[in-house]
C-alpha positions as CSV (number, residue, x, y, z in Angstrom):
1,X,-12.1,-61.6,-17.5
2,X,-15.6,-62.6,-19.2
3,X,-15.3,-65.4,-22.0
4,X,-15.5,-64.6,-25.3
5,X,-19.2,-64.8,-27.1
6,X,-18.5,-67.3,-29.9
7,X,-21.4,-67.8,-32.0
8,X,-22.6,-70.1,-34.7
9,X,-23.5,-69.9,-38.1
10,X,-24.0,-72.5,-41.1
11,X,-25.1,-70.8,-44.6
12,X,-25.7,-67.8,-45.7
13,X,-28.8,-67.9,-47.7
14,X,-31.8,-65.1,-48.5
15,X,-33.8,-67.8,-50.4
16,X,-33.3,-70.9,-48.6
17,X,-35.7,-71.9,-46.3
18,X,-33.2,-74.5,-44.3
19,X,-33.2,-73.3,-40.6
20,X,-29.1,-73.6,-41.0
21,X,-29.5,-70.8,-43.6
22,X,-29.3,-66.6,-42.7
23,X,-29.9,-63.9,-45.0
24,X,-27.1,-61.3,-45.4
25,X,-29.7,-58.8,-43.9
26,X,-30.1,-60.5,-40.9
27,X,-26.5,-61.6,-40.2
28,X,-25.3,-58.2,-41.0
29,X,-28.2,-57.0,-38.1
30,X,-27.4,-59.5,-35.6
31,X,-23.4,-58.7,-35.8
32,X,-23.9,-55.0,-36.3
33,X,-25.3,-54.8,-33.3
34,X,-22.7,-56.7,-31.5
35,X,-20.4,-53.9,-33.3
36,X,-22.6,-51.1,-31.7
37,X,-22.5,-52.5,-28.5
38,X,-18.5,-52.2,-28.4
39,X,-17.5,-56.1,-29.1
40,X,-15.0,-56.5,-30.8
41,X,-14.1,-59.7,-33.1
42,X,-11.8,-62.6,-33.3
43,X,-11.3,-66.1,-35.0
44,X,-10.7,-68.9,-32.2
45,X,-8.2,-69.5,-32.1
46,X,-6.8,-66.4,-31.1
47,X,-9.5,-65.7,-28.6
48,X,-8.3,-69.0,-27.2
49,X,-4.6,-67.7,-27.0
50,X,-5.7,-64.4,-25.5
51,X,-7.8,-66.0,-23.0
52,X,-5.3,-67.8,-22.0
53,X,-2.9,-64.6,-21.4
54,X,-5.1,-62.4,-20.1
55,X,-5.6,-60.0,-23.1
56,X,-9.1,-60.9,-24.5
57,X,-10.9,-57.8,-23.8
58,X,-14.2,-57.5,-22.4
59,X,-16.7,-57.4,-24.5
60,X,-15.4,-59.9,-27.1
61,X,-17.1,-62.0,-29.9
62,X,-15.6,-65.4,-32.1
63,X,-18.1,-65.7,-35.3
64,X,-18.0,-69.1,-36.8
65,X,-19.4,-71.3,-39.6
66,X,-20.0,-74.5,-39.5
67,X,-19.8,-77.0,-42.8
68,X,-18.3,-75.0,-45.1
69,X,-21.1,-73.9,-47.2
70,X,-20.0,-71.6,-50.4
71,X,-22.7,-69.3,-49.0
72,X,-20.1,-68.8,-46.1
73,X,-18.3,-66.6,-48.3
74,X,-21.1,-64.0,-48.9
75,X,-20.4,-63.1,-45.4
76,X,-17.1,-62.0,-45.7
77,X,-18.4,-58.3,-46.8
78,X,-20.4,-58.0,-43.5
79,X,-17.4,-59.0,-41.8
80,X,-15.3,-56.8,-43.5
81,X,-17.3,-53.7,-42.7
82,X,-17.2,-54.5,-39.2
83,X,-13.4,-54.8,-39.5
84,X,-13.9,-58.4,-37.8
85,X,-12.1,-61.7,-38.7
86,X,-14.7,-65.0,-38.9
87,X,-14.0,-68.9,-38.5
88,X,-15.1,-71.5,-40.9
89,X,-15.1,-75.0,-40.3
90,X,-14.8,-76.9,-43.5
91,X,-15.2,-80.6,-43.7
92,X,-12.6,-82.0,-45.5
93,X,-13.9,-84.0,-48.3
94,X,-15.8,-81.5,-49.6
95,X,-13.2,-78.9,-49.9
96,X,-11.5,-81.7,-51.7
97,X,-13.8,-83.4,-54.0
98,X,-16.3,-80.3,-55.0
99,X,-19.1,-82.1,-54.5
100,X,-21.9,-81.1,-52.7
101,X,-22.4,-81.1,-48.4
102,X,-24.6,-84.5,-48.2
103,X,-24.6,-86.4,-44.4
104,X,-28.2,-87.2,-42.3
105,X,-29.7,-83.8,-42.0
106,X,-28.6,-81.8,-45.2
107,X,-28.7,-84.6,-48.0
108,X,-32.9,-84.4,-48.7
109,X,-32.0,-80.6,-49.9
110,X,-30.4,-82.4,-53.6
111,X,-33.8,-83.7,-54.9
112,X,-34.8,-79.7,-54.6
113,X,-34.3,-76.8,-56.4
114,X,-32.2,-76.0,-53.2
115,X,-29.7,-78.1,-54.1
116,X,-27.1,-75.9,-55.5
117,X,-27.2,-74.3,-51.5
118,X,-25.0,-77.4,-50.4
119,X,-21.6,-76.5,-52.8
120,X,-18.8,-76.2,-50.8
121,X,-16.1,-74.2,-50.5
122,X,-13.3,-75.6,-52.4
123,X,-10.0,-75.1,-51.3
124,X,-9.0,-72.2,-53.1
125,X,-11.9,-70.7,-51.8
126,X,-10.8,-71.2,-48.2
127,X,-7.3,-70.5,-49.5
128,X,-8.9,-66.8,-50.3
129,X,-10.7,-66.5,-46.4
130,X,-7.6,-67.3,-45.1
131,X,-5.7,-64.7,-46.9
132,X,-8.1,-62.0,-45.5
133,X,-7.6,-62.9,-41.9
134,X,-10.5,-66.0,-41.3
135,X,-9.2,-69.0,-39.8
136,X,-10.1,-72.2,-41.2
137,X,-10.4,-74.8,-39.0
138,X,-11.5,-78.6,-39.3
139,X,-15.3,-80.1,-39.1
140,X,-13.5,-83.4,-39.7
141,X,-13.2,-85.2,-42.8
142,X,-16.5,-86.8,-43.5
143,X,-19.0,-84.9,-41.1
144,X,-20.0,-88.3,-39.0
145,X,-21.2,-88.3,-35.3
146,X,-18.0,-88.5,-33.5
147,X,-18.8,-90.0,-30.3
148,X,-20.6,-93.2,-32.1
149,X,-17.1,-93.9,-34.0
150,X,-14.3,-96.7,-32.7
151,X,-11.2,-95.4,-31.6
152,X,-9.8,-95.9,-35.1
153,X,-12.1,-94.1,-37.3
154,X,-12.6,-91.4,-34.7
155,X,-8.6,-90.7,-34.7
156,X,-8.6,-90.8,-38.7
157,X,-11.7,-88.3,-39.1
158,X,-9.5,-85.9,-36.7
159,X,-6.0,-86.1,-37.8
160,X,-6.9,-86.4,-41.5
161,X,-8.8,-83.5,-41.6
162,X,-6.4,-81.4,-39.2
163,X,-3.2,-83.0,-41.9
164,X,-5.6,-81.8,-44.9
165,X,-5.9,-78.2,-43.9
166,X,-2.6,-77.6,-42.7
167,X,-0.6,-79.5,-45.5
168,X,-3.0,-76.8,-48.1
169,X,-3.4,-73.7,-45.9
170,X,-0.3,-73.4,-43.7
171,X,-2.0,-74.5,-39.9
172,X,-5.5,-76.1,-38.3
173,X,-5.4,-75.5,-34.7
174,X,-9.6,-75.7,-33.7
175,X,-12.6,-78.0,-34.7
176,X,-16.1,-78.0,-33.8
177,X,-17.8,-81.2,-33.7
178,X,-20.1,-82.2,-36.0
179,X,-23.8,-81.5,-34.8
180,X,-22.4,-80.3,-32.1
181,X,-22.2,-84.1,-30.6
182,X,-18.9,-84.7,-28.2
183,X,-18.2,-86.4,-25.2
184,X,-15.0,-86.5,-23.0
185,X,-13.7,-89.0,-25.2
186,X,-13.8,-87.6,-28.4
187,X,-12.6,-84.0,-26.6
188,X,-9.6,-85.9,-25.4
189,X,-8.9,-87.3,-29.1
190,X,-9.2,-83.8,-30.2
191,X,-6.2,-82.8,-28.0
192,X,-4.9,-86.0,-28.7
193,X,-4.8,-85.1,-32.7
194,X,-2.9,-81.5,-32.0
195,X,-6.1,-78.9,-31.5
196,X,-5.3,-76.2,-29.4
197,X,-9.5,-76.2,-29.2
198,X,-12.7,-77.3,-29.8
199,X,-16.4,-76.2,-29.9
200,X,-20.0,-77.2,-29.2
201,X,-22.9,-76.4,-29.7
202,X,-24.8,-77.3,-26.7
203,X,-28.1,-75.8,-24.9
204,X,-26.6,-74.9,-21.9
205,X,-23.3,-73.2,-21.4
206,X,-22.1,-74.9,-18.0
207,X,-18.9,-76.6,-19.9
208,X,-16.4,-74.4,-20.6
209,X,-12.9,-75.9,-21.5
210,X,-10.6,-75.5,-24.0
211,X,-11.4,-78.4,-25.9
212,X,-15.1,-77.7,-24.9
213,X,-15.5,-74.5,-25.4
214,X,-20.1,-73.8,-25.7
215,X,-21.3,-71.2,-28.6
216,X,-24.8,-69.8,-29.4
217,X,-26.4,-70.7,-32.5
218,X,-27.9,-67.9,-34.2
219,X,-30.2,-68.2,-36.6
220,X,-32.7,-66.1,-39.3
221,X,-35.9,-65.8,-36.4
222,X,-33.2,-64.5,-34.0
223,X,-33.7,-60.7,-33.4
224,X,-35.3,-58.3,-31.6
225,X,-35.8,-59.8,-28.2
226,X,-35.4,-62.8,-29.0
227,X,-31.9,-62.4,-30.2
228,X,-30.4,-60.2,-26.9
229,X,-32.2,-62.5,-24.4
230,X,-29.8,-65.5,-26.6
231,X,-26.8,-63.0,-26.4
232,X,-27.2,-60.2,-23.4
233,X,-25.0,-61.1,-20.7
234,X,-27.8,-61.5,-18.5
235,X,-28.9,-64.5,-21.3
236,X,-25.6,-66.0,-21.2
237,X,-25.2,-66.2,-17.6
238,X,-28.5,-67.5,-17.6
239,X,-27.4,-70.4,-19.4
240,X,-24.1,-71.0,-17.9
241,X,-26.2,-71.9,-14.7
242,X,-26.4,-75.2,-13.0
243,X,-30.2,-75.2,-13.5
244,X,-29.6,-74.5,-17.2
245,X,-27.2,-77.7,-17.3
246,X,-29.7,-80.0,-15.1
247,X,-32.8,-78.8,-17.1
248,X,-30.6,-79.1,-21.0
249,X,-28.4,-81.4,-20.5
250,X,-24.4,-81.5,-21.4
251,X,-22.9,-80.8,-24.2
252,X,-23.2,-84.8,-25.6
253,X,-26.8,-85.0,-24.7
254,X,-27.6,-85.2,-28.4
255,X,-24.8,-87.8,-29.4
């Protein structure tokens, strides 16, 4: 049975010219095709539980976001027409406090006439995802680099958000790590904390565990060729190689 293709998204954004934003157009192109090519959709964690009895079918695909971005929600209508459920990632202080995304990487967007792009969604929002079949799982509480954090603060920036989710929404059972940075340690503490999984973001695909689990980025350049050569099964395997993982690296190679 193939593994799932579990891609990554951030915002959802025709006018902002942040590589973590796509335009509705292109999103609804890239995942359309998907559609046409016979996958069909899950959140994570229920990909996870089907791969692990046997019932994930073939051709399957797990669309995330990452962040929590308010733009997240204007892809629930592609979704919807696709008749696919999504997974958003919502960092946890954000959804509480309303105020907007801001960590090394996103914060230089508030002195520009972006800066409305970093709202998040607030709980009710995610409250509303959830009701339509999303899962919302954690990006931790404060969007930090994991594997640079104590044993302490890495346990709190887990559990709390995990606690935060559940105790508003009902259940948290996945996480992806922050910029995509984790190590065996921090995967560990992520099973450690009650995740049933966890994701990356890495350039090669080699590692493929539960609380490892690789995803493709996709992005507003990525189509045409460019996007089935990231995609195609041929692409994938490509990546799952051992010369992929010599030549990019593991999944922490960035931390």
């Amino acid at each position: 049975m193939p593994p799932p293709l579990i891609v990554c998204y951030h915002a959802v954004s025709a006018g902002w010219d942040s590589p973590l934003a796509v335009s509705e157009e292109v999103l609804g192109a890239q995942l359309g095709g998907l559609h046409r090519r016979g996958y069909q959709g899950f959140t994570f964690a229920e990909a996870e539980r089907r791969r692990a009895d046997g019932t994930l079918p073939r051709r399957s695909v797990v669309v995330t976001f990452d962040d929590g971005y308010a733009s997240t929600a204007k892809a629930r209508p592609v979704l919807d027409r696709l008749g696919w459920p999504a997974t958003v990632f919502a960092v946890t202080s954000f959804a509480a406090s309303g105020t907007d995304l801001a960590w090394p990487g996103t914060e230089h967007w508030g002195a520009t006439p972006h800066a409305h792009e970093l709202q998040p969604l607030g709980w009710d929002d995610l409250a509303e995802l959830a009701a339509a079949g999303w899962e919302v799982g954690s990006h931790t509480v404060s969007h930090p680099l994991l594997p640079r954090l104590g044993d302490d603060a890495l346990a709190r920036e887990l559990e709390g958000s995990r606690k935060a989710i559940a105790d508003r929404l009902g259940r948290c059972e996945s996480i992806a790590y922050p910029y995509g940075a984790v190590d065996r340690r921090v995967a560990a503490a992520a099973a450690a904390a009650g995740y049933v999984a966890g994701c990356t973001l890495p350039s090669a695909l080699t590692i493929d565990e539960p609380h490892l689990r690789p995803r493709v980025g996709l992005y507003e350049r990525d189509t045409g060729a460019r996007l089935w050569l990231k995609v195609s099964r041929t692409g994938v395997r490509a990546r799952r190689s051992r010369l992929a993982g010599a030549v990019l690296g593991p999944p922490w190679a960035r931390a």
